[in-house]
C-alpha positions as CSV (number, residue, x, y, z in Angstrom):
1,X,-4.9,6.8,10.2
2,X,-3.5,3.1,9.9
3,X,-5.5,0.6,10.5
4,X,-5.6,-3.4,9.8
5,X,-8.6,-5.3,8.6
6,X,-9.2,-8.9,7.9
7,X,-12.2,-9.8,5.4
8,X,-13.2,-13.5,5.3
9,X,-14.4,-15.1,2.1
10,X,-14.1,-12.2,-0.3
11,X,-14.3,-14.1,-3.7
12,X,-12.0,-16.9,-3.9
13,X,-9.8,-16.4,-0.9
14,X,-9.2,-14.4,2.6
15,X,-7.4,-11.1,2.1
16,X,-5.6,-8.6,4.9
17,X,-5.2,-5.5,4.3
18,X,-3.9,-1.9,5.6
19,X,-5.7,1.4,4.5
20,X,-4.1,4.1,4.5
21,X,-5.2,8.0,4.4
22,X,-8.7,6.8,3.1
23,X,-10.5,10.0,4.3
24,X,-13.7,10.4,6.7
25,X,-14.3,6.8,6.1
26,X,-11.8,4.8,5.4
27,X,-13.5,1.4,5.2
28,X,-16.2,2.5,2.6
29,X,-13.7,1.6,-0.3
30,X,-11.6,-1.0,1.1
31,X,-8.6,-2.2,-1.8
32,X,-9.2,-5.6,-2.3
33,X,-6.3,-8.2,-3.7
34,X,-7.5,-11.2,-5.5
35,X,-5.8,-14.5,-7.2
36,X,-6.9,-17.5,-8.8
37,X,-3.1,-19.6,-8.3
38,X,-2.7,-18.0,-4.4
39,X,-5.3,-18.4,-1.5
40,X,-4.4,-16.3,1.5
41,X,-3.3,-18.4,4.5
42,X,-2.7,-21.4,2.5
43,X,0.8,-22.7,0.3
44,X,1.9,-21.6,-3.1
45,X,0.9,-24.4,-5.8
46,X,4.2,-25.4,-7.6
47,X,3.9,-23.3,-9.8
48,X,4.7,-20.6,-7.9
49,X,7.8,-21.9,-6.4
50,X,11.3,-21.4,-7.5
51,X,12.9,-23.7,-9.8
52,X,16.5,-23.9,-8.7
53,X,18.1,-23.9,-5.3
54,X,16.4,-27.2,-4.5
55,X,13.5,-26.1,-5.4
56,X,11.4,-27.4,-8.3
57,X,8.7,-25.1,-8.9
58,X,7.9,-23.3,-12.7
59,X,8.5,-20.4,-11.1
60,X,5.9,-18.7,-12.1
61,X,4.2,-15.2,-11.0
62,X,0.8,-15.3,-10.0
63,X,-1.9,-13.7,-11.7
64,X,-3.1,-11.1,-9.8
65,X,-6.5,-8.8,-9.9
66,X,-6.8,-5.5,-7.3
67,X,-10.0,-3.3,-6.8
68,X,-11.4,-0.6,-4.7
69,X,-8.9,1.7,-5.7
70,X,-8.7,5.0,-3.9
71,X,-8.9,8.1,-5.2
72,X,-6.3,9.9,-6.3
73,X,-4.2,6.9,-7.2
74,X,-1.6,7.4,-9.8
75,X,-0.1,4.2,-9.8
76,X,0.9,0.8,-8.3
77,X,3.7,-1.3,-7.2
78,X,3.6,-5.1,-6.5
79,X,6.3,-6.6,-4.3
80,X,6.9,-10.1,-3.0
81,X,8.8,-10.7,0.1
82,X,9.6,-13.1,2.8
83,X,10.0,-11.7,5.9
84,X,11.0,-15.2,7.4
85,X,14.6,-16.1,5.2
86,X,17.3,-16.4,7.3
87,X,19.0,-13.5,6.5
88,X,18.7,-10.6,9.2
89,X,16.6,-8.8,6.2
90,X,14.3,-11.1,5.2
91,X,14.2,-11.8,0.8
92,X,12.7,-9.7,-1.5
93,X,11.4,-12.5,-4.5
94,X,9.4,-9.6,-6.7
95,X,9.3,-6.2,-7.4
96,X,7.5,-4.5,-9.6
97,X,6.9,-0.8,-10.2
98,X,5.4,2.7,-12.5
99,X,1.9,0.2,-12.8
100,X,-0.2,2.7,-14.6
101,X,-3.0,4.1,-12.6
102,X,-5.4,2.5,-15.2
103,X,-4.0,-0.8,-15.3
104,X,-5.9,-3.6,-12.0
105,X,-4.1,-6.5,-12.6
106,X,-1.2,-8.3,-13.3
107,X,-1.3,-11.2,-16.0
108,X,0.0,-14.9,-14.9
109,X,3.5,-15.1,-15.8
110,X,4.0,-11.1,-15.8
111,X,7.0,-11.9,-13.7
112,X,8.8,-13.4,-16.7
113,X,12.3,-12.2,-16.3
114,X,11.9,-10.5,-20.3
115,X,9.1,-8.5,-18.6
116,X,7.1,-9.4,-22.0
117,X,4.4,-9.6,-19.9
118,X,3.9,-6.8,-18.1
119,X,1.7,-3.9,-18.7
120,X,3.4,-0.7,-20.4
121,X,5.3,1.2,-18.5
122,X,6.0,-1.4,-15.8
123,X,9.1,-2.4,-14.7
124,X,10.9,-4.9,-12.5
125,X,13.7,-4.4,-10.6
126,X,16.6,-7.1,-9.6
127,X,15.1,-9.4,-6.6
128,X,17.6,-11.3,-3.7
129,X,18.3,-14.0,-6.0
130,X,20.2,-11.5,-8.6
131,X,17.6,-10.7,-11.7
132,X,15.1,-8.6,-12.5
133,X,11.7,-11.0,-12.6
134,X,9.9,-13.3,-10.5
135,X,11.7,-15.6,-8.4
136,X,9.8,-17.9,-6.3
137,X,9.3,-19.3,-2.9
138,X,12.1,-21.7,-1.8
139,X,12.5,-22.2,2.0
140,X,15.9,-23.6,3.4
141,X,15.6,-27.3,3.7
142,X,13.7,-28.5,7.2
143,X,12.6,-24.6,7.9
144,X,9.4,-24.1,9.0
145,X,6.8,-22.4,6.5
146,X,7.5,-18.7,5.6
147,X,5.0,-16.4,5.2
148,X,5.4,-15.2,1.8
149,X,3.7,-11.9,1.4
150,X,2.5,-10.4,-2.2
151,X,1.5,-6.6,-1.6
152,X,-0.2,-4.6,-4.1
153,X,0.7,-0.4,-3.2
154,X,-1.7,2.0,-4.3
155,X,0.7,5.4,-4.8
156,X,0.2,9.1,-5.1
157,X,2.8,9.5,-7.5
158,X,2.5,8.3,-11.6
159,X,6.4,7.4,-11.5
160,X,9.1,6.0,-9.3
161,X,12.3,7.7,-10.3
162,X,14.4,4.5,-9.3
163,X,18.1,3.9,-10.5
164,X,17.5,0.1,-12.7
165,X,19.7,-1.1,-10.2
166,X,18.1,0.1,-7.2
167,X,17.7,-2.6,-4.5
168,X,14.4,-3.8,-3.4
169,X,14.9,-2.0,0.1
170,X,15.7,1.3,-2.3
171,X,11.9,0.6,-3.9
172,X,10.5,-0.1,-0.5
173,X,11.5,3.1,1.1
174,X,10.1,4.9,-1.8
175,X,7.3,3.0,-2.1
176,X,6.2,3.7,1.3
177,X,7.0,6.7,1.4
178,X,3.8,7.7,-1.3
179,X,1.5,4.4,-0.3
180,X,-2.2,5.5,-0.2
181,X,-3.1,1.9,0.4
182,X,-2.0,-1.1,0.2
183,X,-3.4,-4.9,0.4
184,X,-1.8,-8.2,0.8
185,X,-1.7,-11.9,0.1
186,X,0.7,-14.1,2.5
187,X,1.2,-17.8,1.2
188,X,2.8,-19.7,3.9
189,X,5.2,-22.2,2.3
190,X,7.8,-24.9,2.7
191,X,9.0,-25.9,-0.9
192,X,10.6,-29.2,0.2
């Protein structure tokens, strides 16, 4: 069953999320996605945003904190796309993969492109703008806001068995393909 909730003042921010094959009742354990540099519905800080292209953010990857885990998780994936870029395909700014089962949050900065920061057995693979890391938000010039989604993908599978130079859209069919929930942040943001 797939179905779409929106919570309203859950800790520091408004989340919407999907569920996905929760059992009887699947609202009783509702994943939750928290983050103390990204409110849902409201604009990246500048840290957040890219730091070239026109853009002068730090470019740096929120933290980010996930709960209500369902059962039989065995391991997460955290992606970052823009469904707006003008591109026919949207952009793909993060993606992250093999999160051990154990492991509810990503540090601030995780999305270093040395992947220093990230938790053991994580990886990253290469984003729209050509490297494996975080890149972050940069609208063209005069564009209206774009929604900016950060989705946290609960899996039913402990590894994905990607190529390192998979594409994003690679991950994302993969990803979907053994999501047991997943919950999201959308910043909408115009850098300039």
């Amino acid at each position: 069953m797939n179905r779409v909730v929106s919570l309203v003042g859950i800790g520091l921010l408004t989340i919407t999320l999907s569920t996905l094959g929760m059992g009887k009742n699947p609202n009783s354990d509702i994943m939750t996605l928290m983050s103390n540099q990204v409110t849902n519905s409201k604009s990246f800080q500048s840290q957040q945003l890219y730091n070239q292209w026109g853009c002068t953010g730090k470019n740096t990857s929120p933290e980010l904190k996930w709960s209500n885990v369902p059962e039989g998780t065995k391991s997460f994936a955290v992606t970052m796309y823009d469904p707006d870029a003008p591109t026919g395909s949207g952009w793909w700014h993060w993606v992250v993969i093999n999160i051990p089962a154990n492991i509810h949050s990503l540090s601030l900065n995780a999305g270093m492109e040395s992947g220093k920061n990230l938790p053991k057995g994580a990886n990253m693979l290469r984003n729209d703008f050509g490297f494996k890391g975080y890149g972050g938000a940069c609208p063209p010039p005069d564009s209206a806001p774009h929604n900016y989604h950060i989705t946290v993908y609960a899996l039913n599978i402990p590894n994905l068995d990607l190529n390192s130079s998979a594409s994003p859209a690679m991950a994302g069919f993969y990803i979907l393909q053994h999501t047991l929930a997943k919950t999201i942040l959308t910043a909408p943001t115009n850098a300039r």
